[in-house]
C-alpha positions in Angstrom: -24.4 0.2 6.5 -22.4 -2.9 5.1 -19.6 -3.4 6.7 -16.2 -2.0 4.9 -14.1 -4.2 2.5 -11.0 -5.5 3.8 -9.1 -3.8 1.1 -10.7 -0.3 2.4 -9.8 -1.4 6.1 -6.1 -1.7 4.9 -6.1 1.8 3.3 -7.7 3.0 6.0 -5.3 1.6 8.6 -2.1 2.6 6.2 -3.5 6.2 6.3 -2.8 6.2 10.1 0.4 4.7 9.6 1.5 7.5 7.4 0.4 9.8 9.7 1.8 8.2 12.8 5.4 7.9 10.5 5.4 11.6 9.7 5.3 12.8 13.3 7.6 10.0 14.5 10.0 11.2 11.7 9.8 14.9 13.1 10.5 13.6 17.0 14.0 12.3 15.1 14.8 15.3 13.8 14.4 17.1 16.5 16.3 14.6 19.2 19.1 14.3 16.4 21.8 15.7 17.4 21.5 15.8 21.1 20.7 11.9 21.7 22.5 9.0 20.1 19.9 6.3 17.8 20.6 4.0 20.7 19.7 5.7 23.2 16.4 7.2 21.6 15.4 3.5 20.4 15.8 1.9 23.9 13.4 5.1 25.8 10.9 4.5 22.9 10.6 1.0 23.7 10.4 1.1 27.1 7.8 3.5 26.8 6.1 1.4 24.5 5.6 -1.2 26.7 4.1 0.8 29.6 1.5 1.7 27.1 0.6 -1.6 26.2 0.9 -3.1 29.4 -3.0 -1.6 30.1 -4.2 -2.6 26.8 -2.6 -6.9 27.3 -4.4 -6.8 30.7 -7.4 -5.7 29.6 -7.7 -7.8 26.0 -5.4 -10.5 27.8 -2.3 -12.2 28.1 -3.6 -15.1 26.1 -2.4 -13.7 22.8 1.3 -13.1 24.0 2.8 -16.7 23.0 6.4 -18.2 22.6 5.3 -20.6 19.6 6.7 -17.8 17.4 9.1 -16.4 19.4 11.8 -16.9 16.7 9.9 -14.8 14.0 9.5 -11.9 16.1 13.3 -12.0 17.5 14.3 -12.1 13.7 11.9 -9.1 12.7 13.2 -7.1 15.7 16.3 -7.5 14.7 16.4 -6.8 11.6 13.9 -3.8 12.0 16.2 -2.5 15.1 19.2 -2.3 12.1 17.0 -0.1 9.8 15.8 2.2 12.6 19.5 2.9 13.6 20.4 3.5 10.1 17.2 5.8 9.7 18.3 7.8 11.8 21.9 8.2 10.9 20.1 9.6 7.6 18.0 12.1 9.1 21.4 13.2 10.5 22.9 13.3 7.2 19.9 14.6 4.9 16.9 16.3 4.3 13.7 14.3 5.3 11.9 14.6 1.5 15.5 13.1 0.7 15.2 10.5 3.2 11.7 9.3 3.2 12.4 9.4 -0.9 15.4 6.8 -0.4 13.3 4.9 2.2 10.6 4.1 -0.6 13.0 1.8 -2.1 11.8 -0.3 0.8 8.6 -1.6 -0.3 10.3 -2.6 -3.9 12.3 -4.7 -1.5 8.8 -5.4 0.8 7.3 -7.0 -2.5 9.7 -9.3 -3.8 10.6 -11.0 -1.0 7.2 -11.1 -0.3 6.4 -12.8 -3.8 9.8 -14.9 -3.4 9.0 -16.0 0.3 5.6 -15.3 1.0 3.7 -16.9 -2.3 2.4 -13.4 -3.0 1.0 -13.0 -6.7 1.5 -9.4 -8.7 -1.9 -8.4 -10.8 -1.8 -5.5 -13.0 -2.3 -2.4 -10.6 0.4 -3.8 -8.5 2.9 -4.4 -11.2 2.1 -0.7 -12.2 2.7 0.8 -8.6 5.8 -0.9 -8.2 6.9 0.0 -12.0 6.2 3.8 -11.2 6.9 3.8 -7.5 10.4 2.8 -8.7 10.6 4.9 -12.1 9.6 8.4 -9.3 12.2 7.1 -6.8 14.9 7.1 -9.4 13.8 10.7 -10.5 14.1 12.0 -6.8 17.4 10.2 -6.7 19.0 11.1 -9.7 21.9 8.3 -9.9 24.7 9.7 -11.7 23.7 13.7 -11.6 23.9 14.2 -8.0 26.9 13.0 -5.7 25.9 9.7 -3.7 27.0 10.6 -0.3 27.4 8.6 2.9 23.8 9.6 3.7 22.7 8.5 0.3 24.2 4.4 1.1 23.1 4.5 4.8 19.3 5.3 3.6 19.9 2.4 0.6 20.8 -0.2 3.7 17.7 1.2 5.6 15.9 0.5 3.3 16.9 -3.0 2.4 16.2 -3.9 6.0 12.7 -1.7 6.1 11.6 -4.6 3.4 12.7 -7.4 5.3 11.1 -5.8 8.0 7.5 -5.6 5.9 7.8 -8.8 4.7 8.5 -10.4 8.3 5.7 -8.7 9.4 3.3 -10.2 7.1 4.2 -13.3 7.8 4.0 -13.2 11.6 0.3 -12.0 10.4 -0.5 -15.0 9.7 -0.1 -16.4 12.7 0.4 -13.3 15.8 -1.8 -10.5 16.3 -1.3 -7.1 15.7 -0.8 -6.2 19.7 1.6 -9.1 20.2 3.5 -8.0 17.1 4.1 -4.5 18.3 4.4 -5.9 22.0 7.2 -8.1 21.2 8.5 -5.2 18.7 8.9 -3.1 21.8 9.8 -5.7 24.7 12.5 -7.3 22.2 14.0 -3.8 21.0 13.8 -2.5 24.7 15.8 -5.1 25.7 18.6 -4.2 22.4 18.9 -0.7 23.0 19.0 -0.9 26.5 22.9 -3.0 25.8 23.4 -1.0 22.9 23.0 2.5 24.6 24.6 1.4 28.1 28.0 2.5 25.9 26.8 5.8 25.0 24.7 7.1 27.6 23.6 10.6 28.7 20.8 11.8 31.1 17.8 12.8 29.0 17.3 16.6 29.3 13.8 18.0 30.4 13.1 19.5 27.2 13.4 16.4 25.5 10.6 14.5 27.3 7.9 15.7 24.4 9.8 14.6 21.8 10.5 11.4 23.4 6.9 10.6 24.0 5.7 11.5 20.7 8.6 9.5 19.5 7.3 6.6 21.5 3.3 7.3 20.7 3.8 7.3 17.2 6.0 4.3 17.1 3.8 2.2 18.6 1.0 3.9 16.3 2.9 3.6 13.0 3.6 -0.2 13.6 -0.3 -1.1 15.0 -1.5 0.2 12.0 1.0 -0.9 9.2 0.3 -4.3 11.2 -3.2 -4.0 10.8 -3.2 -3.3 7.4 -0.8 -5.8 6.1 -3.7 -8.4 8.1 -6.0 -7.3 5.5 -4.5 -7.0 2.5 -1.5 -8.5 0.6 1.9 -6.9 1.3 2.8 -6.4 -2.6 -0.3 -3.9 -2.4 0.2 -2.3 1.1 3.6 -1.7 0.8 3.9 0.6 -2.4 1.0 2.9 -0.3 4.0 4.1 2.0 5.1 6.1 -0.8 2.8 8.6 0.0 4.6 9.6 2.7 6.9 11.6 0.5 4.3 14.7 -0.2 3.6 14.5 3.4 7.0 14.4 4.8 8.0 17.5 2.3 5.4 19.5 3.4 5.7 19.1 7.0 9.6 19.9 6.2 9.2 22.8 4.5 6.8 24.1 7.5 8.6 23.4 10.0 12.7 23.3 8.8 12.2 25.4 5.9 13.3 23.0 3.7 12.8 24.2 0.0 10.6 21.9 -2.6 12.3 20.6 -5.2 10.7 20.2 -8.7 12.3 16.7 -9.1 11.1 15.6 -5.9 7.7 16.8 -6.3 7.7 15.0 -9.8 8.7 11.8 -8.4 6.0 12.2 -6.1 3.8 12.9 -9.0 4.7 9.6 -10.4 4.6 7.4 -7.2 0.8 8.8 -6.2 0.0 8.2 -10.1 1.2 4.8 -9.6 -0.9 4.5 -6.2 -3.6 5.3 -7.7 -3.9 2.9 -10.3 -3.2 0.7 -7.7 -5.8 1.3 -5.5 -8.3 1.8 -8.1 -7.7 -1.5 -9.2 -8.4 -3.4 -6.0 -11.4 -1.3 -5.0 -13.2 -1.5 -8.4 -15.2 -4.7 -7.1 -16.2 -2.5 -3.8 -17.2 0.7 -6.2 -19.4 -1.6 -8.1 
């Protein structure tokens, strides 16, 4: 068989970081409540790096270089922000709510990508971000629905869950995916490890799944999103995440109960229509 396109690779990879997303989003919800952001962050990454620690030995320690070390301390700040407001949100919200504010990220992915990066925009991706925006606002509803605390925390997530993408794409360039999400977790370790010494308390037993799913799937989501923004342009993997919203609804309404509503399904309508387009339009060469 041929070997797959790079633009199928990135779908591909961007399928298991939606996947991996959704089931990190549920570990949230379920450890809000009885452990503070800080303190979830900082046993993530420290899980995450005794998981990769057998995966560097055996591909090598070669790839873990300080040439860069700037970059990656920038993304992991900034990304360590947006994680602590995302899950202030899933606090506040319900998760088709939040994942629906979070999709204003890659609107903010994409132009700093285009502004920074040297990104260009062709048709299907001007039409992804043009619908991908129009469905958000649907979801949303500014000026019909009150715009709570939760509503302005999930806007300033996702402000920094752009910068984040568009960090990440650059330090493509030049890192690999495994050093990426090893310095993601060494470096954000290291944060929450301060951040949570103020607001401590012994993890309980019952806790421990959560906590490693949370830490699995964090380290999953990230290797993948990686991975696909190597192959493919950000301005065309970032509009992908928001098919997360149908997902994350009906994983919520399974498992919380949480009611559809006909707006947000009609956003979603409009972001996968956008998607679509998208998609179709960089794959046509491979169809053909």
């Amino acid at each position: 068989m041929p070997p797959a396109s790079p633009t199928l690779k990135a779908i591909a990879w961007m399928m298991g970081a939606l996947l991996s997303f959704a089931f990190m989003t549920i570990s949230v919800r379920e450890l809000t409540g009885e452990m503070h952001a800080f303190q979830m962050l900082f046993i993530r990454s420290a899980i995450g790096v005794c998981i990769l620690l057998p995966f560097l030995q055996r591909q090598g320690w070669g790839q873990i270089r300080v040439a860069h070390l700037g970059g990656h301390a920038t993304r992991n700040v900034i990304h360590f922000t947006g994680q602590v407001l995302w899950i202030s949100g899933i606090a506040l919200l319900p998760l088709a709510t939040v994942t629906a504010l979070e999709f204003t990220a890659p609107l903010w992915g994409g132009a700093l990508a285009v502004l920074f990066l040297g990104e260009k925009m062709n048709r299907g991706r001007w039409i992804a971000f043009g619908l991908g925006f129009v469905g958000v606002l649907v979801i949303i509803r500014p000026g019909f629905i009150e715009v709570s605390d939760g509503i302005l925390i999930m806007l300033a997530c996702a402000f920094f869950f752009g910068a984040t993408g568009a960090t990440t794409k650059w330090l493509t360039r030049r890192e690999t995916a495994l050093a990426i999400v090893f310095y993601m977790v060494a470096m954000q370790a290291v944060m929450g490890a301060v951040a949570s010494s103020f607001v401590w308390t012994p993890p309980a037993w019952h806790q421990t799944p959560w906590l490693l799913l949370l830490a699995i799937t964090g380290l999953s989501a990230h290797y993948c999103l990686t991975r696909a923004l190597a192959a493919a342009d950000a301005t065309f993997i970032m509009p992908m995440e928001f098919l997360r919203l149908p997902l994350i609804a009906l994983f919520a309404y399974l498992l919380y109960a949480e009611a559809f509503e006909f707006m947000t399904l009609l956003g979603a309508a409009i972001i996968f229509s956008g998607n679509f387009v998208s998609i179709r339009h960089e794959t046509r060469s491979v169809v053909r």
